[in-house]
N, C-alpha and C positions, 0 to 999 in steps of 0.2 A: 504494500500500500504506500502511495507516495503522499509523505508530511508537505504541509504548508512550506517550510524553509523548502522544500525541494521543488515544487509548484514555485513559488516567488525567484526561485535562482534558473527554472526553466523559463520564466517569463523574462527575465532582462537577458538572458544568453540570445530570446528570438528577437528582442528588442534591438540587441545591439546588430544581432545580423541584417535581419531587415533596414536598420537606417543605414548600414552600409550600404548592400545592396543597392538601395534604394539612393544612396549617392553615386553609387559608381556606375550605376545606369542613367539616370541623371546625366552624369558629365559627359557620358557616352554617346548618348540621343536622345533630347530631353525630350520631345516630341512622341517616342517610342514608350520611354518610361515614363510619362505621363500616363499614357492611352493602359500602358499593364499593371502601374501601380493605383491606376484610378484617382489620379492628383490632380489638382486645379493647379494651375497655371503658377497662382500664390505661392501656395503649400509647396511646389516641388520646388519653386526658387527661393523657399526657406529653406530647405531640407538642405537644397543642394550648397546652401551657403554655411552649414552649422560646423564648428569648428570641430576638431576630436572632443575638447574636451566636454561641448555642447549634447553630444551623440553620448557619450560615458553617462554626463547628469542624465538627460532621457532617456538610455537604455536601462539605466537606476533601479526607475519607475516598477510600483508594482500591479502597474496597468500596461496589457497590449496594447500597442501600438500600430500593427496590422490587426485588419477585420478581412473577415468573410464577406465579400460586395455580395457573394450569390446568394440574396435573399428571396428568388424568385423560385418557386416548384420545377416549374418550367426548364428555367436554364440547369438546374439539380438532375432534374431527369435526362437532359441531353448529354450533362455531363456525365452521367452515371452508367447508360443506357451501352449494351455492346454489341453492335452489329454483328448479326450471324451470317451475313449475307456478303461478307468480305473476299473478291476472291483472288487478294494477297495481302499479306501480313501487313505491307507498307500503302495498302488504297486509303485515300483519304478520309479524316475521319471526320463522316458526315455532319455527324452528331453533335462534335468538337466545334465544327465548324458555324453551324449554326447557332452553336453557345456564344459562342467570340460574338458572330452580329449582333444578336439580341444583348448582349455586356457592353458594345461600343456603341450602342442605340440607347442605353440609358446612360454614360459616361456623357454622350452629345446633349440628350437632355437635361441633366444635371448642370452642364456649364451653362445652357439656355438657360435653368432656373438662378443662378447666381449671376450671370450680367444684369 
């Protein structure tokens, strides 16, 4: 069974990964990591600006800092779902795919609802 102290020290370990990440994709293609880490325009040129020792104070934290965007059944199921109808290992994945649209169609509308 995992203790509190071991829950609290698994949340800043993802903490700290995640705001890396989530800089080094940033400085990489901000436009890209925007669109996958689901960041307003703001947010990702805060993030992308926080010092080390910025990233250390909020990886801290004993609150996540990434969420689950997939709040919808819908995109749950698409993502979940495994085509049996594949006929090769590497055919696209349809399902994947149409997850991505319906995630970048509420990312679009979201920044519609903040301008």
């Amino acid at each position: 069974m995992i203790t509190n102290q071991q829950l609290m020290q698994e949340i800043q370990e993802t903490n700290m990964s995640y705001l890396m990440l989530a800089q080094h994709m940033l400085r990489e293609d901000k436009e890209q990591a925007m669109y996958r880490l689901g960041l307003s325009e703001e947010t990702a040129d805060m993030m992308a600006q926080l010092t080390p020792g910025q990233v250390l104070k909020i990886a801290a934290s004993n609150m996540l800092m990434c969420r689950f965007r997939f709040d919808d059944d819908v995109v749950w199921n698409l993502l979940t779902s495994h085509s049996r109808s594949k006929v090769a290992n590497d055919a696209p994945n349809v399902s994947g795919i149409h997850a991505g649209i319906l995630m970048a169609g509420k990312i679009a509308d979201s920044h519609r609802m903040a301008a």
